[in-house]
C-alpha positions as CSV (number, residue, x, y, z in Angstrom):
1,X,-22.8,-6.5,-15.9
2,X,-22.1,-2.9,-15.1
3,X,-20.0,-1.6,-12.6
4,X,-19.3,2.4,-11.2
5,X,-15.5,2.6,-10.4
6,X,-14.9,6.2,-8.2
7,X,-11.8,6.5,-5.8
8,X,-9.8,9.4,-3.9
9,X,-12.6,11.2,-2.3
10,X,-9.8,12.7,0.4
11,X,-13.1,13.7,2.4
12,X,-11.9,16.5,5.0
13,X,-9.4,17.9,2.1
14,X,-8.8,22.2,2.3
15,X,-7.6,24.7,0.3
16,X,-5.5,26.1,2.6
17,X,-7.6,26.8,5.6
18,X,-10.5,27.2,3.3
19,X,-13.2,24.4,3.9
20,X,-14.3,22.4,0.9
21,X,-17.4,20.9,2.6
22,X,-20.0,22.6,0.5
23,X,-18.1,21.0,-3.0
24,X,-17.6,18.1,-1.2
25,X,-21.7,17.3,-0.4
26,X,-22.3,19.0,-3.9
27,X,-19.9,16.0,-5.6
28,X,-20.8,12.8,-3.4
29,X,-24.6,13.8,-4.4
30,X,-23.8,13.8,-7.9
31,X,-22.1,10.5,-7.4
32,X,-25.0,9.2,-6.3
33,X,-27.3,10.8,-8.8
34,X,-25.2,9.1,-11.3
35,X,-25.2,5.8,-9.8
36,X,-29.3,5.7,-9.7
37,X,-29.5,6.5,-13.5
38,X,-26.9,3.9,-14.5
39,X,-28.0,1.4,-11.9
40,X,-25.0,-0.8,-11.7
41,X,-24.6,-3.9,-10.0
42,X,-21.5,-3.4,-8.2
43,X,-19.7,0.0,-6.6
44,X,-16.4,-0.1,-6.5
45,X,-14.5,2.5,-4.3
46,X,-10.4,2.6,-4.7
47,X,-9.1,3.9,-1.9
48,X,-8.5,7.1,-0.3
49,X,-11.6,7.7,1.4
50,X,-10.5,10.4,4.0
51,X,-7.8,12.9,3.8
52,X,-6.1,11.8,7.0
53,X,-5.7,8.7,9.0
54,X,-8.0,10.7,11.9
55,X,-10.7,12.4,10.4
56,X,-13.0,14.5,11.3
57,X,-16.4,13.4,12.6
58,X,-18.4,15.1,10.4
59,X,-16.1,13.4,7.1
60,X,-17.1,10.0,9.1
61,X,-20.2,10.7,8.8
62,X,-20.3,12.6,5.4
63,X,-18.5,9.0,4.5
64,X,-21.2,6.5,5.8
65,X,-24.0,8.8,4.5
66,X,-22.8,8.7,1.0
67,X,-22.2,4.7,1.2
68,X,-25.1,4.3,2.6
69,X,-27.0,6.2,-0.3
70,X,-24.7,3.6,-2.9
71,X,-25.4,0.7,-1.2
72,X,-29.5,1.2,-1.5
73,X,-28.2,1.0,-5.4
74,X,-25.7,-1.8,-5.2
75,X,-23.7,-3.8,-3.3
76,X,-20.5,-1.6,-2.1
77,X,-16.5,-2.1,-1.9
78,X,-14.4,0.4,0.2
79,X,-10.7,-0.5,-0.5
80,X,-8.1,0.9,2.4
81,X,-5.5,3.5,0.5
82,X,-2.9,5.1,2.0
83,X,-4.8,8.1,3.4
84,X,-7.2,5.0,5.3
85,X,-6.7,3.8,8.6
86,X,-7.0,0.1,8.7
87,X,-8.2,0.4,12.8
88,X,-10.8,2.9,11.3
89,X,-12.0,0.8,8.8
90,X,-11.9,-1.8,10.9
91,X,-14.9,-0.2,12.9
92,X,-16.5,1.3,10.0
93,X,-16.5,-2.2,8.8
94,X,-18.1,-3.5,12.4
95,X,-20.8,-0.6,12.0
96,X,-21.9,-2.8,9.1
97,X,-22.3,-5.9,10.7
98,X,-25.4,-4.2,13.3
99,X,-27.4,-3.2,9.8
100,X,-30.8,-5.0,9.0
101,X,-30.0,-8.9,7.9
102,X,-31.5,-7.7,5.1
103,X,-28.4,-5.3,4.5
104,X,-25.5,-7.3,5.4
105,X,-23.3,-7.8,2.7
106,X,-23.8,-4.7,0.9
107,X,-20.9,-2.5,1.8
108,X,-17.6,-4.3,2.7
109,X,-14.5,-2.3,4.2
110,X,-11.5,-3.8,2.3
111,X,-8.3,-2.9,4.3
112,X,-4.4,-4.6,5.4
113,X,-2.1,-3.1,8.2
114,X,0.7,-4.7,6.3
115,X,1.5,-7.7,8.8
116,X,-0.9,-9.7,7.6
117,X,-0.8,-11.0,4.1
118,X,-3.6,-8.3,2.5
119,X,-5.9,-8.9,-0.6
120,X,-9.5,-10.9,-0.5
121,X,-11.8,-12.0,-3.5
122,X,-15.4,-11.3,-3.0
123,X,-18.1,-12.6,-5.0
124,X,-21.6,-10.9,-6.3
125,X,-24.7,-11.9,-8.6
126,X,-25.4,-9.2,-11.4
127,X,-29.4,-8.1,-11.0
128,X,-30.6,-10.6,-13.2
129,X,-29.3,-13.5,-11.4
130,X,-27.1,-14.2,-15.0
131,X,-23.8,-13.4,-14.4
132,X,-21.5,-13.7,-11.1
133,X,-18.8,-10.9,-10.5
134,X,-15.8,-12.0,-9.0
135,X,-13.7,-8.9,-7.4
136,X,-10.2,-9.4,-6.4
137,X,-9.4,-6.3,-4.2
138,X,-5.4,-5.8,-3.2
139,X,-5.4,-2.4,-0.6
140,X,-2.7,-0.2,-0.4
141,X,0.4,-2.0,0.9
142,X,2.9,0.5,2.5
143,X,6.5,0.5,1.6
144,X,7.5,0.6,5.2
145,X,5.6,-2.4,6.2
146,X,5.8,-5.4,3.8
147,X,9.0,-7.0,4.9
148,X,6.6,-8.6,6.9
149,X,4.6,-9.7,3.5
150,X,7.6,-10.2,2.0
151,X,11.0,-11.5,4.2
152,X,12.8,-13.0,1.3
153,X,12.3,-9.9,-1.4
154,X,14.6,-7.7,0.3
155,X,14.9,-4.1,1.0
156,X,15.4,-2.0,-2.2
157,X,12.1,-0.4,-4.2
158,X,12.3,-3.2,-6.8
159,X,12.0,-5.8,-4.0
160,X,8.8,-3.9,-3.1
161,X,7.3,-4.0,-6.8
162,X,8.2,-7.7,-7.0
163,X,6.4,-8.4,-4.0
164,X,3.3,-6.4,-5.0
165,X,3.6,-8.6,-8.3
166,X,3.5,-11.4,-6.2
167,X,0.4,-10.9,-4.3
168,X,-1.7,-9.9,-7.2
169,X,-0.6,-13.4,-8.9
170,X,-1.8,-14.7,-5.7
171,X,-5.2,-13.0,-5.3
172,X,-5.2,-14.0,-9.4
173,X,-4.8,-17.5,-8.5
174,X,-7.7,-17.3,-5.9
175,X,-10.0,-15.1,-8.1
176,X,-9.7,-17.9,-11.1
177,X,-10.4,-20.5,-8.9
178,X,-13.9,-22.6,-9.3
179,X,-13.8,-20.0,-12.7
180,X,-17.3,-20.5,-15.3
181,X,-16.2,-18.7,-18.5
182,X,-19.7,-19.0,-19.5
183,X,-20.8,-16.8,-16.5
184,X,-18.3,-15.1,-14.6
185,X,-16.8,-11.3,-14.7
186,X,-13.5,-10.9,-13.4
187,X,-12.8,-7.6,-11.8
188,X,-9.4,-6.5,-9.8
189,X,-8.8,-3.7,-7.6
190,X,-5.8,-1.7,-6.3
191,X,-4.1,0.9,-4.2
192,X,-0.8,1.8,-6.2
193,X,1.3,3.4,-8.7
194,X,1.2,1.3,-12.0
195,X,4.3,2.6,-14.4
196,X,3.7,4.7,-17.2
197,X,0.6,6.9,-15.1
198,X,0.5,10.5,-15.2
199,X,0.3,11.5,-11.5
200,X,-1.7,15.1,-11.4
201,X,1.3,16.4,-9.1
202,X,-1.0,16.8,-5.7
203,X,0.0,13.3,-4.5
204,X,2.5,12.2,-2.2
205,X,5.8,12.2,-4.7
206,X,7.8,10.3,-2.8
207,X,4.8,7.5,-3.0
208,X,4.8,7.6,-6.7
209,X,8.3,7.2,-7.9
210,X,9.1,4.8,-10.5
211,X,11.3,2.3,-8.1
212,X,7.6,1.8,-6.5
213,X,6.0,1.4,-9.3
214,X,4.2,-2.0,-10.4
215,X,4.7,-2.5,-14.0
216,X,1.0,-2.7,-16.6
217,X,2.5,-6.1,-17.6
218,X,1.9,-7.5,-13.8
219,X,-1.8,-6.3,-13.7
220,X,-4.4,-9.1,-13.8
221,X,-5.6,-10.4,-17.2
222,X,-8.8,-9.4,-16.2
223,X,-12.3,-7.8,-17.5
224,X,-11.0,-3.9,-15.8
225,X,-8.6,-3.4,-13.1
226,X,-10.0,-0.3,-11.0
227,X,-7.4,1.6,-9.9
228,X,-6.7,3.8,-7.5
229,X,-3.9,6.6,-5.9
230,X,-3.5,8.8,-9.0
231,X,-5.7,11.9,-9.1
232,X,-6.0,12.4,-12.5
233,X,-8.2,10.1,-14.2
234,X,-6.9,8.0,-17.1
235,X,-6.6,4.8,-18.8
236,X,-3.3,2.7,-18.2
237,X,-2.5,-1.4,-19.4
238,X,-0.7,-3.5,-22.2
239,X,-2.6,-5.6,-24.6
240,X,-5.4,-7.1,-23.0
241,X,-5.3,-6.0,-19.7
242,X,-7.7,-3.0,-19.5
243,X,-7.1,-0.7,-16.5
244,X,-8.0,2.6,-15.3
245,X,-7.8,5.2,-12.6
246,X,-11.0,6.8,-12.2
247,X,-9.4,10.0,-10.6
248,X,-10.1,12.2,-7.4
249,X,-13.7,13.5,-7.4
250,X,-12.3,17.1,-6.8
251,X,-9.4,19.1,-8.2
252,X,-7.2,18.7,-4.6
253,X,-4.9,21.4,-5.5
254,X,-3.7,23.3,-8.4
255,X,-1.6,20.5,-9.5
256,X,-5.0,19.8,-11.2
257,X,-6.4,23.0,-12.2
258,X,-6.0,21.9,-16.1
259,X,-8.2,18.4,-15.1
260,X,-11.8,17.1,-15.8
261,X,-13.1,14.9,-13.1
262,X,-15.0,12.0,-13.9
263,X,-16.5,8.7,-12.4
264,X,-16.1,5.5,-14.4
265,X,-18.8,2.9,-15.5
266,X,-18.0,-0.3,-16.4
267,X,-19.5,-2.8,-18.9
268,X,-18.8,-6.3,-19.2
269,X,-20.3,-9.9,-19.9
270,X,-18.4,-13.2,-20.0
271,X,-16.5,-13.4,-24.0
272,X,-17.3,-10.1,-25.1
273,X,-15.0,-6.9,-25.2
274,X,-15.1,-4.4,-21.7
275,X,-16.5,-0.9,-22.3
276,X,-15.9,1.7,-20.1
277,X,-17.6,5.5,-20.4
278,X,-16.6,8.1,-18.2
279,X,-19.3,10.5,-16.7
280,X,-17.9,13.8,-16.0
281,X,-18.6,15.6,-12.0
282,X,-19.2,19.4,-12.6
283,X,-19.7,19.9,-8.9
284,X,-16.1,20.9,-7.8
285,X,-14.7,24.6,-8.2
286,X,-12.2,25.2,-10.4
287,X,-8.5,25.9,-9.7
288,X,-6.8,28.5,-11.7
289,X,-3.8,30.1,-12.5
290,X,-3.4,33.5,-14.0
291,X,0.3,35.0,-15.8
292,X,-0.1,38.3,-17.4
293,X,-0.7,41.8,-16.3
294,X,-3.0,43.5,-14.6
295,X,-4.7,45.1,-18.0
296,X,-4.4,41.0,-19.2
297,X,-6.3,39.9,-15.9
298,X,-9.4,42.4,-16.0
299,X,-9.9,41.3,-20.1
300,X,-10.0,38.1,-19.0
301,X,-11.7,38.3,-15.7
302,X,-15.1,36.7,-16.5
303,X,-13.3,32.9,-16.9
304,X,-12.3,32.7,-13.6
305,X,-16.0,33.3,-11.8
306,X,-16.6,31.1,-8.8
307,X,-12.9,29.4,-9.1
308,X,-10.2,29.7,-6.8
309,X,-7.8,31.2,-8.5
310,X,-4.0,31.9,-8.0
311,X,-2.4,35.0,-9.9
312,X,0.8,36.2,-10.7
313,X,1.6,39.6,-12.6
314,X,3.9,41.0,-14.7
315,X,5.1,44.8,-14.2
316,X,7.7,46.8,-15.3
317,X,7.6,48.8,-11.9
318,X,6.2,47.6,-8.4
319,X,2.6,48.4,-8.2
320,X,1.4,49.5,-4.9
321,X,-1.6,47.8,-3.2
322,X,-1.8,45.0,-5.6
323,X,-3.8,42.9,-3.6
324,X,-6.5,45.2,-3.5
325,X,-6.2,46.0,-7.2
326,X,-6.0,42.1,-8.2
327,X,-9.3,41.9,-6.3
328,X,-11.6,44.4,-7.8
329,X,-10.6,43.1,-11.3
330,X,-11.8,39.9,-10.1
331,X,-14.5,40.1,-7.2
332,X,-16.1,37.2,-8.5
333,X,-13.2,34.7,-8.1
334,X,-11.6,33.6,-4.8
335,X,-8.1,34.6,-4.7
336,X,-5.8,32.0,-2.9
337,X,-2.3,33.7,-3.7
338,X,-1.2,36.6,-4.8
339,X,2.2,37.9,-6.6
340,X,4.6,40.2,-8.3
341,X,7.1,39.2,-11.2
342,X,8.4,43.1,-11.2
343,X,11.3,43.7,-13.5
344,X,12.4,46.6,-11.8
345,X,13.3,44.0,-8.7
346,X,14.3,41.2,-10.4
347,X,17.6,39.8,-9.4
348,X,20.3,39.6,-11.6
349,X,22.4,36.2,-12.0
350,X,26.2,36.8,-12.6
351,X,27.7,34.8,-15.2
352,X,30.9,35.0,-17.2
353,X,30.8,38.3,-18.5
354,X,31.0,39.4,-15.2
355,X,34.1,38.3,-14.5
356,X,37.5,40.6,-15.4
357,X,40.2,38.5,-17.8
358,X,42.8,37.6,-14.8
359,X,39.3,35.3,-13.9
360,X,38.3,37.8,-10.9
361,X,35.1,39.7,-9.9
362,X,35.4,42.6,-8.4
363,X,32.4,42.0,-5.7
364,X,32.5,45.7,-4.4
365,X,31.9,47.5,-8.1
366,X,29.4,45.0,-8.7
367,X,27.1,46.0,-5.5
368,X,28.1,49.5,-6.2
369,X,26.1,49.5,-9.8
370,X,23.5,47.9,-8.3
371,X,22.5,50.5,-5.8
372,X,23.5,52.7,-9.0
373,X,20.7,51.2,-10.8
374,X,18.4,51.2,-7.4
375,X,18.8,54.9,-7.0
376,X,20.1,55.5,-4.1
377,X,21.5,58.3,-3.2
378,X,25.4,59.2,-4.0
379,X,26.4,59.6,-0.5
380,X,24.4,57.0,1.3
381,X,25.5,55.0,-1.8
382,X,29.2,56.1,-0.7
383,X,29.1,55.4,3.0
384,X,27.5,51.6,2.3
385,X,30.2,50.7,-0.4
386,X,32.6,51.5,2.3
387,X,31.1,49.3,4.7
388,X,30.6,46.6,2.6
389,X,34.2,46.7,1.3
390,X,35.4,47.1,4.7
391,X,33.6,43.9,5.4
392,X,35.1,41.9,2.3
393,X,38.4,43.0,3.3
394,X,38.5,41.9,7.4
395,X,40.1,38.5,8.1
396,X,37.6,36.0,9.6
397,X,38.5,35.9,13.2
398,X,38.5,32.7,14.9
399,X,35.4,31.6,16.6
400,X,35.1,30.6,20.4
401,X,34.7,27.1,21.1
402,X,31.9,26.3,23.0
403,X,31.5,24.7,26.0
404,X,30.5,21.1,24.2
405,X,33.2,21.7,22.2
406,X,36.0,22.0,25.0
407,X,34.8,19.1,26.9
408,X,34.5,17.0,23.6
409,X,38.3,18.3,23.0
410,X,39.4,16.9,26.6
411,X,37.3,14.1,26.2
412,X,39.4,13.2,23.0
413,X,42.6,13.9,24.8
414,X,41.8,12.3,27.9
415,X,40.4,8.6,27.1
416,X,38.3,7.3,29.5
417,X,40.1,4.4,31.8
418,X,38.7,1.5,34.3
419,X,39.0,2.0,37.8
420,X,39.9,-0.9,40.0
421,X,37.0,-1.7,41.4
422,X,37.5,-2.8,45.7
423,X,36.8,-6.2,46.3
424,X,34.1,-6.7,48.9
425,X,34.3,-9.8,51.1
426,X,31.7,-11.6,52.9
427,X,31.5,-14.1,55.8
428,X,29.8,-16.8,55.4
């Protein structure tokens, strides 16, 4: 049995407000072109699809395009991440019910909107009819929402990692049910943060902190677990349990300009050891920083054709039109930021030196060597000193109150009372 595991697409992702379309169509055909050479019998997708819960038509349809190309090669699994929409998916997934009968069954939208208990197990035969893959797919489960999934866990980021335990034993218990060790594959596949990943620093951080984090001991005892939510791809589990994240098809920012992006296949048969190749994407641009001078930058101008590239130079002095100047040593890179470490303006931190022995600073001698040292001249130099001492040395004055203030005040002083309300009588 062989299996392609890919994830994070983030179709509709910029660069700032540069497009990536072109890198985009140029990475979901190599996909494809790698999927008809291996010719597996099951695509697994990990979540992530879009970059935003509302995307963009043409990212809907640069989606259903692409799936439709995978599906022609094997049957299909879309799981819902945290970027999905679950009422989204929930139409993309009707979409695939009005395909030939012939089709049915070939692409599945996997999704939970976190009140109803998430997680399914769907079954497929291998090509040859020999083997039966069993996929346990768990979509992402958001933090804010599984008190619902969860009423007696609690509220604390444990709580939420204990629950997500709970659910994969569940879906565990489901996937090994009606089990033939003679025949079947056992696959799982998630939405989360697993402890002990490297995220690649472009993902939400708040959404993988450690309290959130489900640990590699509570990961199925399965043939691969095929994760997804971490950019960069790697390999993550304990013992047995053999798990990866197959990584964001795209470097999404330069929190992984120093990455290789990759697609995962997947090789298993019932009693025999899981083997699992990665097949590198070349199709993205490159993201990449430059440190050094401007004399550094032009020597080493040639590496950084055709990437985006961020720079940041050194200089004794501030160099005028740098922009300009950054961009002729590089005209064949496309600058996304630009900047100046200058020595010359570099502020200086105060520490202990600074201070006189009876523990003071003397504020106004300090800020007079520094416009010393920034050449200006004596007497402006003067007349500023004298106004910035002048201003150390006024009292504050008391401040107005304003108007919420004084009625807050009288508010305070003057507690509300209960009027005695008339009685009003009526004649029967």
């Amino acid at each position: 049995m062989k299996a392609l595991h890919t994830s994070d697409w983030h179709l509709g992702r910029t660069l700032g407000r540069r497009s990536r379309d072109t890198e985009f169509d140029a990475v979901l055909a190599e996909i494809i072109a790698i999927a008809e050479t291996v010719q597996p019998d099951l695509i697994v997708h990990s979540g992530d699809l879009f970059d935003t819960y509302r995307p963009a038509h043409k990212d809907i349809l640069r989606a259903m395009r692409c799936l439709d190309s995978l599906t022609r090669i094997a049957p299909t699994v879309v799981l819902g991440g945290n970027h999905d929409s679950p009422e989204l998916f929930n139409l993309l997934g009707y979409m695939c019910t009005l395909r030939p009968e012939a089709e049915q069954g070939r692409l599945h939208f996997v999704h939970s909107r976190g009140d109803t208990e998430p997680g399914t197990v769907l079954d497929f035969d291998s090509r040859d009819g020999h083997e039966r893959i069993r996929l346990a797919a768990l979509p992402y489960v958001h933090p804010n929402r599984y008190l619902h999934l969860f009423p007696g866990f609690g509220t604390t980021a444990g709580a939420y990692a204990a629950g997500l335990r709970e659910l994969q034993e569940q879906l565990f218990t489901r996937l090994s049910d009606g089990y033939d060790a003679g025949r079947d594959v056992l696959l799982f596949t998630a939405h989360q943060y697993v402890a002990g990943a490297e995220p690649a620093n472009s993902e939400r951080m708040w959404e993988v902190r450690e309290p959130y984090a489900t640990a590699a001991d509570a990961l199925p005892q399965v043939a691969y677990c095929a994760l997804g939510h971490i950019h960069k791809p790697q390999s993550v589990g304990i013992g047995r349990r053999l798990a990866g994240y197959a990584g964001s098809p795209l470097q999404m920012d330069f929190g992984e300009s120093e990455e290789t992006k990759s697609v995962t296949v997947i090789e298993a048969c019932p009693g025999r050891r899981t083997l699992t190749t990665p097949h590198t994407l070349h199709s993205g641009r490159r993201l990449a920083h430059f440190r050094g001078t401007l004399e550094e930058l032009g020597a080493s101008a040639a590496q950084y054709t055709g990437s985006y590239l961020k720079v940041l130079i050194h200089s004794d002095e501030p160099i005028p039109r740098l922009g300009e100047r950054v961009a002729d040593l590089v005209p064949d890179a496309v600058l996304v930021d630009v900047e100046e470490e200058c020595a010359a303006t570099r502020a200086t931190v105060l520490t202990g030196a600074d201070v006189s022995d009876d523990g003071q600073l003397d504020v106004t001698a300090t800020f007079s060597s520094y416009l010393a040292e920034a050449s200006t001249p004596g007497q402006n130099a003067d007349e500023v000193v004298a106004a910035f001492a002048d201003l150390l040395n006024t009292p504050d004055t008391e401040l107005p109150h304003s108007p919420a203030e004084h009625l807050l005040a009288q508010a305070i002083a003057t507690p509300w009372a209960s009027t005695v309300h008339s009685k009003t009588e009526t004649t029967p």
